[in-house]
PDB file of the backbone (N, CA, C, O) and the ligand in Angstrom, with CONECT records:
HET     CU  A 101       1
ATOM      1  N   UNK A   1      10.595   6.165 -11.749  1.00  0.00           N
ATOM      2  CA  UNK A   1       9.672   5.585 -10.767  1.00  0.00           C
ATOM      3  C   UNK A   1       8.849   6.691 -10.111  1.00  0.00           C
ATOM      4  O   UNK A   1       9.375   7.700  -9.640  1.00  0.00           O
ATOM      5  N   UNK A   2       7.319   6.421 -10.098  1.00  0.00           N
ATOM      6  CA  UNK A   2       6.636   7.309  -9.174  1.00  0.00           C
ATOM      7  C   UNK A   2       6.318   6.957  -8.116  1.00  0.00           C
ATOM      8  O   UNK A   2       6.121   5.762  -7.895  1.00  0.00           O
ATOM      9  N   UNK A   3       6.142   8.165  -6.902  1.00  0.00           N
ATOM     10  CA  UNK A   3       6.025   7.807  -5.345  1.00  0.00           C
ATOM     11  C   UNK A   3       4.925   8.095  -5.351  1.00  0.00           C
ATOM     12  O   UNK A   3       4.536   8.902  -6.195  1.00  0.00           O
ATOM     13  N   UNK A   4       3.761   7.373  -4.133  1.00  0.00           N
ATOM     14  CA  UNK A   4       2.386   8.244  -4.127  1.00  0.00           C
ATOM     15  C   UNK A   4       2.620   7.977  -2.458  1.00  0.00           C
ATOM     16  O   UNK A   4       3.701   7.402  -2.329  1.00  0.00           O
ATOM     17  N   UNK A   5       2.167   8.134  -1.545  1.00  0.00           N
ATOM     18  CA  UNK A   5       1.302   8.125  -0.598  1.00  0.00           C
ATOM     19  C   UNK A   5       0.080   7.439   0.022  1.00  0.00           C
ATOM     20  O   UNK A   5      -0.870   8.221   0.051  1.00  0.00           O
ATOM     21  N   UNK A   6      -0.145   6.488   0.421  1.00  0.00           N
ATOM     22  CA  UNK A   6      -1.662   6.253   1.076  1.00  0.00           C
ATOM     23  C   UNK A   6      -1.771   6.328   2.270  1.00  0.00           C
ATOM     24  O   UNK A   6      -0.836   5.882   2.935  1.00  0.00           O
ATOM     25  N   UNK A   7      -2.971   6.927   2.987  1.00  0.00           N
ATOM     26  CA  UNK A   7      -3.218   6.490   4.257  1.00  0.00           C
ATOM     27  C   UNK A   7      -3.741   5.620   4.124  1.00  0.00           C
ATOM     28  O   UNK A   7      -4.074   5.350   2.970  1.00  0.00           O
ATOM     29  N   UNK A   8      -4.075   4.780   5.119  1.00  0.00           N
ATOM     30  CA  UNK A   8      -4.755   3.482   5.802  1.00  0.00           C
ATOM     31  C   UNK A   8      -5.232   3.420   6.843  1.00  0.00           C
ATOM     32  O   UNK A   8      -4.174   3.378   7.470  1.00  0.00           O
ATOM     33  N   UNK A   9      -6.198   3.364   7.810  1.00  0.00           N
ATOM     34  CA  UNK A   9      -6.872   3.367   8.766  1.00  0.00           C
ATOM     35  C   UNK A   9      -7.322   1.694   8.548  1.00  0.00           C
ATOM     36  O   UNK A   9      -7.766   1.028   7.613  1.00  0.00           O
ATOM     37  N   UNK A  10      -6.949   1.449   9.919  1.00  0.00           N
ATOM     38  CA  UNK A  10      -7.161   0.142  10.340  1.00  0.00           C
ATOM     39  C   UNK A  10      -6.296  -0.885  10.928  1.00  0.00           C
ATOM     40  O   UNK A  10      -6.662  -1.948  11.428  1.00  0.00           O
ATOM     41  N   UNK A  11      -4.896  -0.358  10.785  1.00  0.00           N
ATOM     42  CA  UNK A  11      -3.762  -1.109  10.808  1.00  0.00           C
ATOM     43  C   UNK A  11      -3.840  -1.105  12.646  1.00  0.00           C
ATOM     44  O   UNK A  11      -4.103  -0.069  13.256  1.00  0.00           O
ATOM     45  N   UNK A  12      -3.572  -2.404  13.334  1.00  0.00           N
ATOM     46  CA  UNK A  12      -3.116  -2.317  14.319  1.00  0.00           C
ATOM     47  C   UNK A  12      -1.974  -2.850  14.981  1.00  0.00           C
ATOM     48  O   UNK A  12      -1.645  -2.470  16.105  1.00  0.00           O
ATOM     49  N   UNK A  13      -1.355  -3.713  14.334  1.00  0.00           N
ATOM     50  CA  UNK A  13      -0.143  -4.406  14.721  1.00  0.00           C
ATOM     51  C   UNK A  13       0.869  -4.383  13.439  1.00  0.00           C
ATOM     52  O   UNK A  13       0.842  -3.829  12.340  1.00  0.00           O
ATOM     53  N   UNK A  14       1.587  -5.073  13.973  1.00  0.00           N
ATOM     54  CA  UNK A  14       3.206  -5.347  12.581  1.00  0.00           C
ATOM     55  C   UNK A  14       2.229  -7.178  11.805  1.00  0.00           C
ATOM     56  O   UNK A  14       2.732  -7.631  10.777  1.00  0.00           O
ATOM     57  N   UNK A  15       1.700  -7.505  12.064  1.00  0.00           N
ATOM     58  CA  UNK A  15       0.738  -8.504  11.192  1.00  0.00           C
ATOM     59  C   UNK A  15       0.230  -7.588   9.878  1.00  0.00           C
ATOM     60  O   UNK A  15       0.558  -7.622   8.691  1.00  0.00           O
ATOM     61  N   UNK A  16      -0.902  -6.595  10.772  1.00  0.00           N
ATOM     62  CA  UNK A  16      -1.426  -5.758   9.721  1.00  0.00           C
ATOM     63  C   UNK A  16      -0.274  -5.405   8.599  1.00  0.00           C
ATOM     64  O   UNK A  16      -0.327  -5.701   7.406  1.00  0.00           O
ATOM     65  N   UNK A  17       0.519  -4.875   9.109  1.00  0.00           N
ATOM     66  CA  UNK A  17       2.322  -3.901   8.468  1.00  0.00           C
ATOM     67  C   UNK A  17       1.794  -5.100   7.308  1.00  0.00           C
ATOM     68  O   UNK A  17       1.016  -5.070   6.354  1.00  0.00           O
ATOM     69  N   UNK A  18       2.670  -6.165   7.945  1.00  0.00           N
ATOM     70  CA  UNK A  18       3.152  -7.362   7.050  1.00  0.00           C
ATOM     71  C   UNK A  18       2.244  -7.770   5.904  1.00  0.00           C
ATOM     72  O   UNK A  18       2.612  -8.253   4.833  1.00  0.00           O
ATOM     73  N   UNK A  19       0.948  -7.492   6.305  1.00  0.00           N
ATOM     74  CA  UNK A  19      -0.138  -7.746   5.293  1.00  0.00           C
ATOM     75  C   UNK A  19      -0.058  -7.253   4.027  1.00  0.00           C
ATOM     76  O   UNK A  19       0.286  -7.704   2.935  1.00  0.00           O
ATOM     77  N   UNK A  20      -0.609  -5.834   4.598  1.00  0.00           N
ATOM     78  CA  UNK A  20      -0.369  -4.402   4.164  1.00  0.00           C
ATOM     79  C   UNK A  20       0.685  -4.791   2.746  1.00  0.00           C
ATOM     80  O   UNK A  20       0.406  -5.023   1.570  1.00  0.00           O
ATOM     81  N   UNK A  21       1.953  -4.735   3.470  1.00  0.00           N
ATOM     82  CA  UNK A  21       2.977  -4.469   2.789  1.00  0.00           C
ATOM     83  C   UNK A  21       2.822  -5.767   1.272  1.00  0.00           C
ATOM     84  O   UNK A  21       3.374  -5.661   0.177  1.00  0.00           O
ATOM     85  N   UNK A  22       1.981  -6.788   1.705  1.00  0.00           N
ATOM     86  CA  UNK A  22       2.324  -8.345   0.695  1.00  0.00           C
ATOM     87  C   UNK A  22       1.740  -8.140  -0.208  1.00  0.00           C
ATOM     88  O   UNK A  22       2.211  -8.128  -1.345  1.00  0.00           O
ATOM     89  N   UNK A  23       0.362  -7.891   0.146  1.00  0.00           N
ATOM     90  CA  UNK A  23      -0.649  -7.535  -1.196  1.00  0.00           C
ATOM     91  C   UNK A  23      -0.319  -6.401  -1.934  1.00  0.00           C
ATOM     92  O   UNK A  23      -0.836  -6.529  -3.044  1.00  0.00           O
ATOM     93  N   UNK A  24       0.613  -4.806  -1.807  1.00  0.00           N
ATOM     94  CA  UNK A  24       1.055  -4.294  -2.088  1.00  0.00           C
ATOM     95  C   UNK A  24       2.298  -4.478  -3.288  1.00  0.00           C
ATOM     96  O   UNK A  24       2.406  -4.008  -4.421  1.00  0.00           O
ATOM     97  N   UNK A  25       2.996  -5.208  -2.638  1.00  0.00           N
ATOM     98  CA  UNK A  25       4.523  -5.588  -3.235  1.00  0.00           C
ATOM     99  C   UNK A  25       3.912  -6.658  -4.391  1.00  0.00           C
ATOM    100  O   UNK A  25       4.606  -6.592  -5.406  1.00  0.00           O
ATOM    101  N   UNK A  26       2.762  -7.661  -4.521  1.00  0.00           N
ATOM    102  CA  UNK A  26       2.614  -8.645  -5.469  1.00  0.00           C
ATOM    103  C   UNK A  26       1.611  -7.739  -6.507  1.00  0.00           C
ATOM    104  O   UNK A  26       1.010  -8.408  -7.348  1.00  0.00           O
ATOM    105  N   UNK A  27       1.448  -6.668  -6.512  1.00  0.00           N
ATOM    106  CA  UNK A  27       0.947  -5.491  -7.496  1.00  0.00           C
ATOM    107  C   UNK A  27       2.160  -5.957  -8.673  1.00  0.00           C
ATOM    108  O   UNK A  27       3.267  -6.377  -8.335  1.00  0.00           O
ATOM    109  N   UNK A  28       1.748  -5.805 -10.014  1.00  0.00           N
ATOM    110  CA  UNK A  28       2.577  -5.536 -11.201  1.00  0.00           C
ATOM    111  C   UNK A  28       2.880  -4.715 -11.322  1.00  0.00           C
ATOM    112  O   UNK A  28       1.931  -4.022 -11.687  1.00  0.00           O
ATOM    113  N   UNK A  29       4.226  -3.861 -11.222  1.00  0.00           N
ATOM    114  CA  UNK A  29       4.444  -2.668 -11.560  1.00  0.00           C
ATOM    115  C   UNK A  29       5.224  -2.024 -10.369  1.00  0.00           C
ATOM    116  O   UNK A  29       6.067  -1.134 -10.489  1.00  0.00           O
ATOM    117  N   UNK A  30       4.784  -2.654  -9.104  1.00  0.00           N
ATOM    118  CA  UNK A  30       5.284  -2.259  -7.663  1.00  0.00           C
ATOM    119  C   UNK A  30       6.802  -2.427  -7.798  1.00  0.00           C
ATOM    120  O   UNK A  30       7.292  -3.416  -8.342  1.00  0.00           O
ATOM    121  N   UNK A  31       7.657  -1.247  -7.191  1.00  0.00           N
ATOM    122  CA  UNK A  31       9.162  -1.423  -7.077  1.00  0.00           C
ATOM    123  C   UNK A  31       9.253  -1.469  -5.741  1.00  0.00           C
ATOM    124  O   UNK A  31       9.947  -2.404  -5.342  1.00  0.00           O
ATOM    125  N   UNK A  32       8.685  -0.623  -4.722  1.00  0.00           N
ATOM    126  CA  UNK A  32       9.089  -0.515  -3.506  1.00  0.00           C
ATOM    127  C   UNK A  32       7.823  -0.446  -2.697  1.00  0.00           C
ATOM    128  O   UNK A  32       6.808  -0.238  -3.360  1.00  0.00           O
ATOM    129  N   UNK A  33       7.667  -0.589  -1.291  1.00  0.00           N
ATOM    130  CA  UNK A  33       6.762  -0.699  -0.357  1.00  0.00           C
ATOM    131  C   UNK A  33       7.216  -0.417   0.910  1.00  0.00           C
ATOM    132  O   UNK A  33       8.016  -1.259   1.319  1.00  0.00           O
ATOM    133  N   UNK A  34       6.909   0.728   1.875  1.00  0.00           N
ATOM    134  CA  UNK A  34       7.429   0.982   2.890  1.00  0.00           C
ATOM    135  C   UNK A  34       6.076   1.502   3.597  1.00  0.00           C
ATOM    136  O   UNK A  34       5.389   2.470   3.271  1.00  0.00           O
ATOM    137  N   UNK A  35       5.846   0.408   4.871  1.00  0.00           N
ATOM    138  CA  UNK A  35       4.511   0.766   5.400  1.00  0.00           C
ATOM    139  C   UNK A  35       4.860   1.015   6.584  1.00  0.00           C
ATOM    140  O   UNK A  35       5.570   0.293   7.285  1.00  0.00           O
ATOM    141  N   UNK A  36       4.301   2.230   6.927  1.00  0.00           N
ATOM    142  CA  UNK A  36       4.306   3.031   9.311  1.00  0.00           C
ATOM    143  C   UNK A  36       3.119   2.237   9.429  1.00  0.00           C
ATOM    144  O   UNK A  36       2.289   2.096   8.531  1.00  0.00           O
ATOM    145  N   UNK A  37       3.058   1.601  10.838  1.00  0.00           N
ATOM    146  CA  UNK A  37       2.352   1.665  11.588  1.00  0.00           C
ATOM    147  C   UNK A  37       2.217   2.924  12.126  1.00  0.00           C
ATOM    148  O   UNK A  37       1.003   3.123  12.161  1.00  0.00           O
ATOM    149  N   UNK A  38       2.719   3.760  12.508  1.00  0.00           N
ATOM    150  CA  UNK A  38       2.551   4.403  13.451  1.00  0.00           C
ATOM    151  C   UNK A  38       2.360   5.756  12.602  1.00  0.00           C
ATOM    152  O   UNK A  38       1.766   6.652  13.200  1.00  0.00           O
ATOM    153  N   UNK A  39       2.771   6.016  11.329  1.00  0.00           N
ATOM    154  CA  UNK A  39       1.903   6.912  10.339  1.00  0.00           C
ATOM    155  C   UNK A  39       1.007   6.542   9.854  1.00  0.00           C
ATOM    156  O   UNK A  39       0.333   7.399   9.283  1.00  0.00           O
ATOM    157  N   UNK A  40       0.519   5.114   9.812  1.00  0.00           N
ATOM    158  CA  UNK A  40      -0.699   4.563   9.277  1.00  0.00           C
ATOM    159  C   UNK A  40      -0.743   4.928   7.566  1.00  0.00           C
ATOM    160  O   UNK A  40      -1.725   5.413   7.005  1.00  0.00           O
ATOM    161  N   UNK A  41       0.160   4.681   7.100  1.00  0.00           N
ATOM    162  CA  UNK A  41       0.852   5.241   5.898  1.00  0.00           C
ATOM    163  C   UNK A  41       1.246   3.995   4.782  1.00  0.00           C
ATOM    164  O   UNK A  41       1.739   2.987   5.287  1.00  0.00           O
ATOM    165  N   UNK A  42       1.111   4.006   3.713  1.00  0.00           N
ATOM    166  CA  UNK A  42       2.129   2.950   3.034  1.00  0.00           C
ATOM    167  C   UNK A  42       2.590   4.230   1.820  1.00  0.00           C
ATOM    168  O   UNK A  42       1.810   4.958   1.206  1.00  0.00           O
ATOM    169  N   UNK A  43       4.008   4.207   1.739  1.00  0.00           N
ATOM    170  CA  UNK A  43       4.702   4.823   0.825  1.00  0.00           C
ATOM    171  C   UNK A  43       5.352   4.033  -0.635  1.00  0.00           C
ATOM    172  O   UNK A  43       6.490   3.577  -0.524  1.00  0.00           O
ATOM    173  N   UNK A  44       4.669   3.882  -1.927  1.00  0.00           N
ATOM    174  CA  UNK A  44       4.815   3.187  -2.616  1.00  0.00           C
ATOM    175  C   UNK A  44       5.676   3.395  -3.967  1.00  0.00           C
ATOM    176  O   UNK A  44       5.192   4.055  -4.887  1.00  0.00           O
ATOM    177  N   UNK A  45       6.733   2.923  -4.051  1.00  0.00           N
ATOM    178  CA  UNK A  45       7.455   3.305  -5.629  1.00  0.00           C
ATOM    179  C   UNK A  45       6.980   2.561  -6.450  1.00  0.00           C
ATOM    180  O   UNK A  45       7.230   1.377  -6.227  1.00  0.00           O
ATOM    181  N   UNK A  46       6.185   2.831  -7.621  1.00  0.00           N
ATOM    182  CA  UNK A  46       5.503   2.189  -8.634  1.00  0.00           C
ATOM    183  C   UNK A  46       6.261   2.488  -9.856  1.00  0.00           C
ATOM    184  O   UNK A  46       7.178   3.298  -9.717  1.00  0.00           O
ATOM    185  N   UNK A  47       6.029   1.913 -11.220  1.00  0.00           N
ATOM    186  CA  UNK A  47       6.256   2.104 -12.410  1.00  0.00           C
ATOM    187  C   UNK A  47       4.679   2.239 -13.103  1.00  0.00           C
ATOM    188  O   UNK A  47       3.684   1.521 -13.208  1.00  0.00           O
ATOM    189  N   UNK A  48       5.135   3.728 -13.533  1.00  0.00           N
ATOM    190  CA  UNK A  48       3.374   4.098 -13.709  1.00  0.00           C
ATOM    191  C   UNK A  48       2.855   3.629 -15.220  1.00  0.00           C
ATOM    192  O   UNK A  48       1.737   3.858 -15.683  1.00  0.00           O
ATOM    193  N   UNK A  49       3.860   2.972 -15.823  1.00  0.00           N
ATOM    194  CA  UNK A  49       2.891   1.917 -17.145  1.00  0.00           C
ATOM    195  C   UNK A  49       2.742   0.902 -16.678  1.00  0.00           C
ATOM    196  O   UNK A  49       2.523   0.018 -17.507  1.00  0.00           O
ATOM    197  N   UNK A  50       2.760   0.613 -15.713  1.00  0.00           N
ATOM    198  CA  UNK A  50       2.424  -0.923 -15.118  1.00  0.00           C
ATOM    199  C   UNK A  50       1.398  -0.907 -14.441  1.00  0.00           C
ATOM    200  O   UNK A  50       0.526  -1.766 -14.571  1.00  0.00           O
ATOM    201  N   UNK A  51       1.292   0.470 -13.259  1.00  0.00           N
ATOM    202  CA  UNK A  51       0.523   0.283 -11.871  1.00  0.00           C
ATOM    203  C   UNK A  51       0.013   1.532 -11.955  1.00  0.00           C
ATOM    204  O   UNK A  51       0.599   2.450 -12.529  1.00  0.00           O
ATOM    205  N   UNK A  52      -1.649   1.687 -11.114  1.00  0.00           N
ATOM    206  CA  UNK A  52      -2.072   2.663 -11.110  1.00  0.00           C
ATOM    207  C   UNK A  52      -2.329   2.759  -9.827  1.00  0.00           C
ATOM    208  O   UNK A  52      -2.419   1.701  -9.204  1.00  0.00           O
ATOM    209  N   UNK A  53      -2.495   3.942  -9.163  1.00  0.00           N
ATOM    210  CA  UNK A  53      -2.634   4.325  -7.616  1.00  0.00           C
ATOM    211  C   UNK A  53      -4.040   3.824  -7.254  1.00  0.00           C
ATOM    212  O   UNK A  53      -3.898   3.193  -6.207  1.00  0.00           O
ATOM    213  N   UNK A  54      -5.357   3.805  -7.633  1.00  0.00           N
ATOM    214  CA  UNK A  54      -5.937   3.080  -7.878  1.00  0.00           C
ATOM    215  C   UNK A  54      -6.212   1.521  -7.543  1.00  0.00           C
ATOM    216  O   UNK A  54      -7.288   1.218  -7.028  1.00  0.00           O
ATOM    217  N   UNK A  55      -5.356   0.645  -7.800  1.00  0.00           N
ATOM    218  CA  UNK A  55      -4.921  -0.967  -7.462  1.00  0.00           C
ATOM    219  C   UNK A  55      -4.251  -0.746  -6.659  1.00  0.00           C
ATOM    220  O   UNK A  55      -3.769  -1.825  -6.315  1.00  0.00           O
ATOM    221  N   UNK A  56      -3.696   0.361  -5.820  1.00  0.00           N
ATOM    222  CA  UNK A  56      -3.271   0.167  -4.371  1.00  0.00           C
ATOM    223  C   UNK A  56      -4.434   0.043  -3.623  1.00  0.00           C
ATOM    224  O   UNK A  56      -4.587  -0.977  -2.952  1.00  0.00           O
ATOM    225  N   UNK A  57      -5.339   0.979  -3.628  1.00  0.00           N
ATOM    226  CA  UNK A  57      -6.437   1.422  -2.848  1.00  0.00           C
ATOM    227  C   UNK A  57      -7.352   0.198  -2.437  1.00  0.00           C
ATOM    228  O   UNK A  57      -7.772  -0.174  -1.342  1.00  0.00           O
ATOM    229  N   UNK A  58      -7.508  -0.295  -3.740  1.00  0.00           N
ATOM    230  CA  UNK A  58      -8.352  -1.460  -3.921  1.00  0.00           C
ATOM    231  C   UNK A  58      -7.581  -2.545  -3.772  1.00  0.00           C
ATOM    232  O   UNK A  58      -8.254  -3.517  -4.114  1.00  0.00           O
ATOM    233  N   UNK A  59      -6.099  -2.994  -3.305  1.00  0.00           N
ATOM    234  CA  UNK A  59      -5.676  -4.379  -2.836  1.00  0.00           C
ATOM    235  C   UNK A  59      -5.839  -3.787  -1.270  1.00  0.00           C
ATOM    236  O   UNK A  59      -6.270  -4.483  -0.351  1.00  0.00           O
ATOM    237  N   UNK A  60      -5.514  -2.700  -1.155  1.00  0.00           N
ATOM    238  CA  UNK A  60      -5.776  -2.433   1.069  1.00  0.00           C
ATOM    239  C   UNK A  60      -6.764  -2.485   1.422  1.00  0.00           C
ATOM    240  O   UNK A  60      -7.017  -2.433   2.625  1.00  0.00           O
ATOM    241  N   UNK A  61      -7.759  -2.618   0.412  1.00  0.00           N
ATOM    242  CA  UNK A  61      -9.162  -2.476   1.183  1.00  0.00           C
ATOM    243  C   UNK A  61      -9.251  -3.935   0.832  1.00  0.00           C
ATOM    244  O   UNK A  61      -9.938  -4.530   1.662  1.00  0.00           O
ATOM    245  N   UNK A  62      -8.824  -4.645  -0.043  1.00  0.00           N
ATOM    246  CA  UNK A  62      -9.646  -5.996  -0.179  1.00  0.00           C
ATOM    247  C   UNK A  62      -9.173  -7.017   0.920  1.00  0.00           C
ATOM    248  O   UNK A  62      -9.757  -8.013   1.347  1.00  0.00           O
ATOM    249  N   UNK A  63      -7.592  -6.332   1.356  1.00  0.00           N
ATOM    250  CA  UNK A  63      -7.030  -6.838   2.407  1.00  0.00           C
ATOM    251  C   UNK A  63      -8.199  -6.922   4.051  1.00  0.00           C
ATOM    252  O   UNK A  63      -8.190  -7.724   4.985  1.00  0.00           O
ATOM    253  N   UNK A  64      -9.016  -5.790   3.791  1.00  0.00           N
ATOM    254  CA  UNK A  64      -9.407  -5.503   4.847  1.00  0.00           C
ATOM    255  C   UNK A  64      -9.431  -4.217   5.538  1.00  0.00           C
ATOM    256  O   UNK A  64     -10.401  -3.912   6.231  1.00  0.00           O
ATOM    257  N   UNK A  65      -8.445  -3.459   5.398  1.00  0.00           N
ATOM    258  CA  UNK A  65      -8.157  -1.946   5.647  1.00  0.00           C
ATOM    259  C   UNK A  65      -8.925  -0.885   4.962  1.00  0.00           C
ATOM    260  O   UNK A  65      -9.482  -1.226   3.919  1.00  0.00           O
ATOM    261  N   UNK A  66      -9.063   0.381   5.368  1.00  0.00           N
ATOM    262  CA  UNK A  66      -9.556   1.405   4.538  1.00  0.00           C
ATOM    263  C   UNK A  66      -7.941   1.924   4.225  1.00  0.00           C
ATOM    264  O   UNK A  66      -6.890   1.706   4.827  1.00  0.00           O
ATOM    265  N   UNK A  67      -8.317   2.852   2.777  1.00  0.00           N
ATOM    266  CA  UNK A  67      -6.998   3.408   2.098  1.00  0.00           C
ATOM    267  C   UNK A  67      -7.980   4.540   1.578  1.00  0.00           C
ATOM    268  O   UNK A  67      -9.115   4.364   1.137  1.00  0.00           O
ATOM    269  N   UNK A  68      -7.008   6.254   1.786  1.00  0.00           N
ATOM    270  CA  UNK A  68      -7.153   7.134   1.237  1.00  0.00           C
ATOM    271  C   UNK A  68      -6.104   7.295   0.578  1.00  0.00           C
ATOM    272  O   UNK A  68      -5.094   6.663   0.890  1.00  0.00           O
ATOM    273  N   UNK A  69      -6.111   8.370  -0.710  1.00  0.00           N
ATOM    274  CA  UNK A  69      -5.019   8.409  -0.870  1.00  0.00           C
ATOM    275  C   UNK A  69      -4.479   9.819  -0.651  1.00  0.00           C
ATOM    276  O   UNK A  69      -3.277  10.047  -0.787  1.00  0.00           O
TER     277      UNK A  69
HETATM  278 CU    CU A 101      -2.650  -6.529  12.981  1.00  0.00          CU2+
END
């Protein structure tokens, strides 16, 4: 399993978290999802023939959020 990192700018409550975290976790390939509010962070265990870091970026933003990675 690979770990990546994203920031996120935009998050302001545990709603956002919860968001964050849904559209994340229903990714193909996603094993794990652990999102800070308060690092403004989502920490993601992927399976990298499935998922690309990439389709994180672009489900947090479609959510609404900005995502660096
Ligand atoms: Cu919120």
């Amino acid at each position: 399993m690979e770990t990546t990192v994203v920031k996120i700018t935009g998050m302001t409550c545990m709603g956002c978290v919860a968001s964050v975290k849904k559209v994340l976790t229903a990714i193909d390939g996603v094993q794990s999802v652990d999102v800070s509010l308060e690092k403004a962070q989502a920490t993601i265990g992927y399976d990298a023939a499935r998922a690309r870091p990439a389709q994180f970026k672009t489900a947090i933003e479609d959510a609404g959020y900005e995502a660096a990675a």
